[in-house]
N, C-alpha and C positions, 0 to 999 in steps of 0.2 A: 533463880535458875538452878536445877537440878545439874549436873557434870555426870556421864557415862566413863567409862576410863577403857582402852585396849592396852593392857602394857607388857614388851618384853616381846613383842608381835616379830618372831625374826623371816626373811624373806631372801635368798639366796635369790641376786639379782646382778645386771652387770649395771656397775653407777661408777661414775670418774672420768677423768678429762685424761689424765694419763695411759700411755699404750697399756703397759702392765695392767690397767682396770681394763681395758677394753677386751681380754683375752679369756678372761675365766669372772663367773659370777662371782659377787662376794657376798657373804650373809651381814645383810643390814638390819638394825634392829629399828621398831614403830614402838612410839608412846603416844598413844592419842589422849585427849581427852577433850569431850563433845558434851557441850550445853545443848539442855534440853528444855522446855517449858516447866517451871517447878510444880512438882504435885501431879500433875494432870494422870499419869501413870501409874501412880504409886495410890491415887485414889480407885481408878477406874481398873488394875491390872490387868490391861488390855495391851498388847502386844503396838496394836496400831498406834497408841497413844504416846508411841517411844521410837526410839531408833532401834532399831537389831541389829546388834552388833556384829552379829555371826554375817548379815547382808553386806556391812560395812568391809569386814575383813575377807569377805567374797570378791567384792569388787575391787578391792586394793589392787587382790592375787591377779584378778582378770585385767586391771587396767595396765599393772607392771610387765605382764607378760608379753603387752603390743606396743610400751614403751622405753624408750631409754634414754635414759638423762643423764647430763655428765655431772652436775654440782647440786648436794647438797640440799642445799637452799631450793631450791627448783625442785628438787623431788617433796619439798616436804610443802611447799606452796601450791603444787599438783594436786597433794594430798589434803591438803587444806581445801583447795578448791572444787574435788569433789565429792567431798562429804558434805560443806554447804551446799553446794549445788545440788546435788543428788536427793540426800538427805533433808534438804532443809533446816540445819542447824543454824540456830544463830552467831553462834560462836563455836571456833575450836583450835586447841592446840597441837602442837604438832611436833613432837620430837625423832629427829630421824640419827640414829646413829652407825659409823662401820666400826667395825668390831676388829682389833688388831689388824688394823692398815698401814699402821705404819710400825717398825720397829721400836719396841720399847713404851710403844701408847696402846695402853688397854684398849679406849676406847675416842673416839674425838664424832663432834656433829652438831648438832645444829634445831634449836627450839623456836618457832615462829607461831604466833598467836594472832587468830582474823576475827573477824565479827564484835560483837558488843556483847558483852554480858547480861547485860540492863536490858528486860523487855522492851 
């Protein structure tokens, strides 16, 4: 299996269970990385033959914008679940982090990995 990667993908969005989140967006940062069929792209350089990433991070923007989630874990399982679904990936990871949320923490979040690697 081939791996695609989005990293450092930041998204000013409102996420958090706390009032204070719920008042003003916060800039969350995306790490993806998405299995792909190995080869098949890299022989054929066909577009089709792969994921678009530019498509992947279209949709993020469009699906965060109609929703909102207060934990973590739940935005990144969102996010996992529709790039398989969408996408058809077999596998994908999914790091989502907020960026100085809390006093004194550069950064804090949360990595969840779906699918199977192994065709």
């Amino acid at each position: 299996m081939d791996i695609i990667f989005i990293r450092d993908y930041r998204l000013s969005i409102k996420v958090g269970l706390y009032a204070w989140e719920r008042v003003a967006p916060q800039t969350v940062q995306f790490d993806l990385e998405i299995g792909i069929p190995a080869t098949r792209a890299a022989q054929s350089d066909n577009l089709d033959d792969t994921i678009d990433y530019a498509r992947v991070v279209q949709r993020i923007e469009e699906d965060l914008r109609d929703n909102r989630i207060e934990l973590l874990e739940k935005l990144a399982e969102h996010i996992a679940g529709l790039v398989m679904g969408e996408f058809k990936a077999p596998w994908v990871k999914v790091s989502v982090t907020k960026l100085a949320a809390l006093r004194n923490v550069k950064q804090l979040g949360v990595t969840i990995e779906r699918g199977s690697r192994t065709p």
